[in-house]
C-alpha positions in Angstrom: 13.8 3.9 11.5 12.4 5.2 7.8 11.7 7.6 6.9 10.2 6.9 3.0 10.9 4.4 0.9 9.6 4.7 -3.2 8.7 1.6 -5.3 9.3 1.3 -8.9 6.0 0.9 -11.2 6.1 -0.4 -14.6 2.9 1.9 -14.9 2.7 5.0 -12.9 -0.9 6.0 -13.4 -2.1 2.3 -13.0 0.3 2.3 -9.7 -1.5 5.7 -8.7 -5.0 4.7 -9.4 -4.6 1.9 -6.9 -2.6 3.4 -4.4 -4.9 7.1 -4.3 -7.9 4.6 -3.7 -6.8 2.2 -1.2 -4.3 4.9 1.0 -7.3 6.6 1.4 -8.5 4.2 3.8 -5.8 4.8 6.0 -5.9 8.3 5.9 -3.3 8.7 3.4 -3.4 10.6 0.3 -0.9 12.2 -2.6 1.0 15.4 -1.3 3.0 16.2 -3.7 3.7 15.5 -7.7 7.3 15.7 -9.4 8.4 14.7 -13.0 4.8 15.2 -14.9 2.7 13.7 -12.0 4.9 10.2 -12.9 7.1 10.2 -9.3 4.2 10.4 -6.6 4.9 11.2 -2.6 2.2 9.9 -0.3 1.7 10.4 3.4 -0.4 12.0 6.3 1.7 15.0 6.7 4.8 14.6 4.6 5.5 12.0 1.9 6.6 8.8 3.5 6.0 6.7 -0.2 6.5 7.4 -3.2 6.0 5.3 -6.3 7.9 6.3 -9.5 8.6 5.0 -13.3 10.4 1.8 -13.3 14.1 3.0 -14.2 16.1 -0.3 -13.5 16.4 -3.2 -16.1 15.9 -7.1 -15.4 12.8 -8.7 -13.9 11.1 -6.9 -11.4 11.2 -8.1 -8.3 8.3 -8.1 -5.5 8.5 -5.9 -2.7 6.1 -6.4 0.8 5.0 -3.2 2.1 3.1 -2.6 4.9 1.0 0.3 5.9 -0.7 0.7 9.1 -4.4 1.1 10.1 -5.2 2.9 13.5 -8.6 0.0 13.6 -9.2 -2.6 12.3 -11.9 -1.3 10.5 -9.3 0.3 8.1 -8.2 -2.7 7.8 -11.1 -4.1 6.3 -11.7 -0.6 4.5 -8.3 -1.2 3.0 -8.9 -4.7 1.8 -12.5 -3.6 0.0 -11.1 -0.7 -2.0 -8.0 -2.7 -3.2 -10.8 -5.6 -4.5 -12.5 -2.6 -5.9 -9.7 -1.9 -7.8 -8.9 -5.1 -9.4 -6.5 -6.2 -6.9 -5.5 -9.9 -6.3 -6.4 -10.8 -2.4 -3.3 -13.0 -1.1 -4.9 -12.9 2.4 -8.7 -11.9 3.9 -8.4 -9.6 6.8 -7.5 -11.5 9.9 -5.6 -12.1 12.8 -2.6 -13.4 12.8 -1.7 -15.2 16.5 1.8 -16.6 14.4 2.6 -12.9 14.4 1.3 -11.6 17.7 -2.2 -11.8 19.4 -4.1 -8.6 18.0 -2.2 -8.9 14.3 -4.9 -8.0 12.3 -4.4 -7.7 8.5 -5.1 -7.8 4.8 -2.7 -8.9 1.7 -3.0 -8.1 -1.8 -1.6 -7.6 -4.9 -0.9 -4.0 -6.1 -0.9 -3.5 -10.1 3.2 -4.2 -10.4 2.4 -7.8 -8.4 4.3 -6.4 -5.0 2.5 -7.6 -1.6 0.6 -4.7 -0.3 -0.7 -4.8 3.3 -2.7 -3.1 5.7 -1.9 -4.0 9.7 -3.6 -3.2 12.7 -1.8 -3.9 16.3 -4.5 -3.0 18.4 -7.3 -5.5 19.8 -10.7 -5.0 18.5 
């Protein structure tokens, strides 16, 4: 039912560090740059997120996103690069029966504190 959604990033280039290291694991990368490299599209094949300048006042409130893995090996790909990167681990990769039986994923922190995920649906 989405087709992109874009987060807000108090720093861009700290936002794209992170996210150009651990999207790589998933086979994602940056396709396209607007507004001096500061508003970033990512994807497979077309930009389906995009992280931008933080524009709105007020506290910033945390968003969960969640990006899929085709294995869980990605999974687990995904969760080193993001402690490679500095990021806070809310959850080691594992399953996750509450959810359903082959749930399989990681939690962590991206630079602007949201709850960045990598899932996997298939069994091992």
């Amino acid at each position: 039912m989405l087709e992109h959604i874009s987060v807000q990033m108090t720093d861009p280039a700290a936002g794209a560090a992170f996210y150009d290291r651990v999207l790589a694991t998933l086979g994602g990368k940056r396709l396209i740059e607007l507004e001096d490299g500061t508003v970033i599209g990512y994807g497979t094949t077309q930009p389906t997120f995009w992280i931008g300048p933080a524009t709105t006042g007020g506290q910033p409130r945390e968003a969960h996103l969640a990006f899929t893995s085709p294995d869980r090996a990605g999974v687990r790909a995904f969760h080193a690069a993001a402690v490679e990167a500095g990021a806070e681990v809310l959850h080691e990769p594992r399953v996750w029966p509450e959810y359903h039986p082959t749930y399989y994923g990681a939690f962590v922190r991206d630079p602007d504190g949201n709850n960045v995920e990598a899932v996997c649906h298939t069994p091992e």
